[in-house]
N, C-alpha and C positions, 0 to 999 in steps of 0.2 A: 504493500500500500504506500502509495506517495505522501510524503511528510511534509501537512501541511505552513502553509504561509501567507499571512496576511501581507496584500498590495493598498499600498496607496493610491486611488485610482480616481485621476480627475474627469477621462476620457478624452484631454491633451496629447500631445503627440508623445512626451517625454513617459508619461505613464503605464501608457499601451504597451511601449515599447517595453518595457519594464517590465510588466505582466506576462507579456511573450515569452522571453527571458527567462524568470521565474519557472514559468513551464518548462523552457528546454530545460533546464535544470533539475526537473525533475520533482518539483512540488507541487502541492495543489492548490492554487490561488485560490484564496479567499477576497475579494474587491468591495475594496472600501472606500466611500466617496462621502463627500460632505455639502449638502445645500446650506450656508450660511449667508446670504442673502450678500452672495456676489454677484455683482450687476453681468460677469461672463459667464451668466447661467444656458447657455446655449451646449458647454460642453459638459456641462451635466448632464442635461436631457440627452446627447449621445452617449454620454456611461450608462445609463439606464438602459439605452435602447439596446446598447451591445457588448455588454459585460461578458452575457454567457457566450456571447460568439464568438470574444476574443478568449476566451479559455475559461473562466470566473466559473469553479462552483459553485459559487455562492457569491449574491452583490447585497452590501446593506451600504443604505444611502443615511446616514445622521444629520440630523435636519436640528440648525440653532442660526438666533441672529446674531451674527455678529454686528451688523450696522449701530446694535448699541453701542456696538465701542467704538466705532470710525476709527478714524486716522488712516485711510488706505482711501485712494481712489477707486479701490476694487468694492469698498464697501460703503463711499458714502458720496455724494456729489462732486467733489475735489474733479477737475477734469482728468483726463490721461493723456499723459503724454505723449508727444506724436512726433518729435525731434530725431528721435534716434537713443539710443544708449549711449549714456554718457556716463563718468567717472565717480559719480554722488548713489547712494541707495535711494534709488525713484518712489516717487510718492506711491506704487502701488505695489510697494511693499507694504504687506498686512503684518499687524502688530504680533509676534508668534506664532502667527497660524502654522507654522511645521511643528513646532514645540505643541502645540494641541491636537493636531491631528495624529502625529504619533502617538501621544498618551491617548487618544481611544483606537490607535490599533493594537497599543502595547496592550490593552484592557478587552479588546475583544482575542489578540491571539491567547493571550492566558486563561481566559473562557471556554478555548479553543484548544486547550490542547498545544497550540503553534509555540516554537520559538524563534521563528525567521520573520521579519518584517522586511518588504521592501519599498525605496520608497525614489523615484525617480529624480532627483536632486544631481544638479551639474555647478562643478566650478570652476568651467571654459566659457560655455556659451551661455551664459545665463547675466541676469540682469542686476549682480552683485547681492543678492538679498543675506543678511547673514546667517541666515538658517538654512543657505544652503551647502556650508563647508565642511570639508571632511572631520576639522577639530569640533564641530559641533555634533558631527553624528557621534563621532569617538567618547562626549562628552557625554551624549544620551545613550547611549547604549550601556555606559558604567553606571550610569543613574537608575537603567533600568532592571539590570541584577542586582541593585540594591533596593530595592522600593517593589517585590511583585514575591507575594508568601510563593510561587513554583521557582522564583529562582532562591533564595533565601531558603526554601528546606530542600533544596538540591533537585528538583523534578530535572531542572534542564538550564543552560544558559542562551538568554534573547540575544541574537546576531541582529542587528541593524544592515540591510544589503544597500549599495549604491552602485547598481553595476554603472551605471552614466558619470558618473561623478568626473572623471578625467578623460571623457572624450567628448569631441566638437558636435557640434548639431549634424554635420555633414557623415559625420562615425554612426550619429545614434539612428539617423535614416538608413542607412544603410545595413546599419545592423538590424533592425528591423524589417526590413525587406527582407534580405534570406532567411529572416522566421515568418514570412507572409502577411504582416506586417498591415494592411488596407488601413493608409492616411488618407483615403478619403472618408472615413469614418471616426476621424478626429479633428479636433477644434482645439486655436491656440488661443486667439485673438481676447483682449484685454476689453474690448469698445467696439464690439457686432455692432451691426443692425438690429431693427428689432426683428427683419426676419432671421436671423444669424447669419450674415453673412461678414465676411471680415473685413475690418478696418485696413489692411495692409499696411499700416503706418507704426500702432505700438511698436513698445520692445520687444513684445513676443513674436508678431506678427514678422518683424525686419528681423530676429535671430531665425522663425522658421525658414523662409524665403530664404537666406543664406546660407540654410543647411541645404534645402532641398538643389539651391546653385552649386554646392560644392559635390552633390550626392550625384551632378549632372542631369539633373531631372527637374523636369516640373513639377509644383505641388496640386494632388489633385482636388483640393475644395474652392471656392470662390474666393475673392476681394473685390472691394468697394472702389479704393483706388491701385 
């Protein structure tokens, strides 16, 4: 029997990919997603639609608002940025949201039985957030065998997985594709439409476009511009 693992699972490109992963590996994803009332909810409704098709035993979607706490343009009016990435942490950096989202995976794999967590996180092509570096996974991960009674009475020890963490957007497409991978059933973009369709301009939108140029290919969802 495959030993399971809770995935971080936005239905982003970095995530999916992640999840594929996971599988070749040889475990059995558990997909975990969060509606916290981020205005990019377009790539939620694709995690929902297609968890079990990208491998997902099982999807549970945890639904809280965050908009009470603002400070992210992902969660409260503040615009988004359309510049480009630049050298500052962008305003749509959200206040810990990696730090909370793994403490309810760390909370459902221990429920679970699991002690692999994966969680799609880059610190090449990403838009400087601080919870996305390797000393901060290394940091939760020792927080996590201290704080969970199955690691404490010895059941097992929680691995934090990062397989993205040191390769380029143009690596992580590609890596994806030879596990079959279908980016057109994922969404990046920070500032959709309201039918979803992509802004082309955020950070996210201008790091995928750059993966998918280096990958030699087109990406295959829409943009706006």
């Amino acid at each position: 029997m495959s030993k399971k693992a809770v995935i971080l699972y936005s239905g982003g490109l970095d995530s999916t990919t992640c999840l594929a992963m996971a599988k070749e590996q040889g475990f059995a994803p558990y997909a975990l997603s969060f509606a916290y009332g981020q205005r990019h909810s377009v790539e939620l409704e694709l995690a929902k639609q297609n968890a079990t098709n990208v491998g997902a035993v099982e999807h549970l979607v945890v639904e809280f608002d965050y908009r009470k706490v603002g400070g992210s343009a992902l969660t409260s009016d503040i615009a988004v940025p359309k510049e480009g990435v630049g050298s500052d942490i962008p305003v749509t950096y959200v206040p810990a949201r990696n730090t909370i989202f793994l403490s309810f995976a760390l909370g459902w794999a221990e429920s679970l039985g699991a002690y692999d967590i994966f969680i799609g996180v880059n610190a090449l092509d990403y838009s400087g957030y601080p919870d996305c570096r390797p000393e901060y996974i290394a940091a939760f991960e020792t927080m996590a065998n201290l704080a969970t009674k199955a690691a404490v009475e010895g059941s097992g020890h929680f691995t934090i997985h990062t397989p993205l963490i040191h390769l380029t957007k143009g690596e992580i497409i590609r890596r994806g594709l030879s596990l079959g991978v279908d980016y057109g059933r994922t969404h990046s973009c920070y500032d959709p439409t309201n039918d979803g369709v992509a802004c082309g301009l955020c950070d996210s939108c201008r790091l995928r476009l750059k993966g998918f140029a280096e990958a030699g290919m087109a990406d295959p969802i829409d943009y706006r511009d």
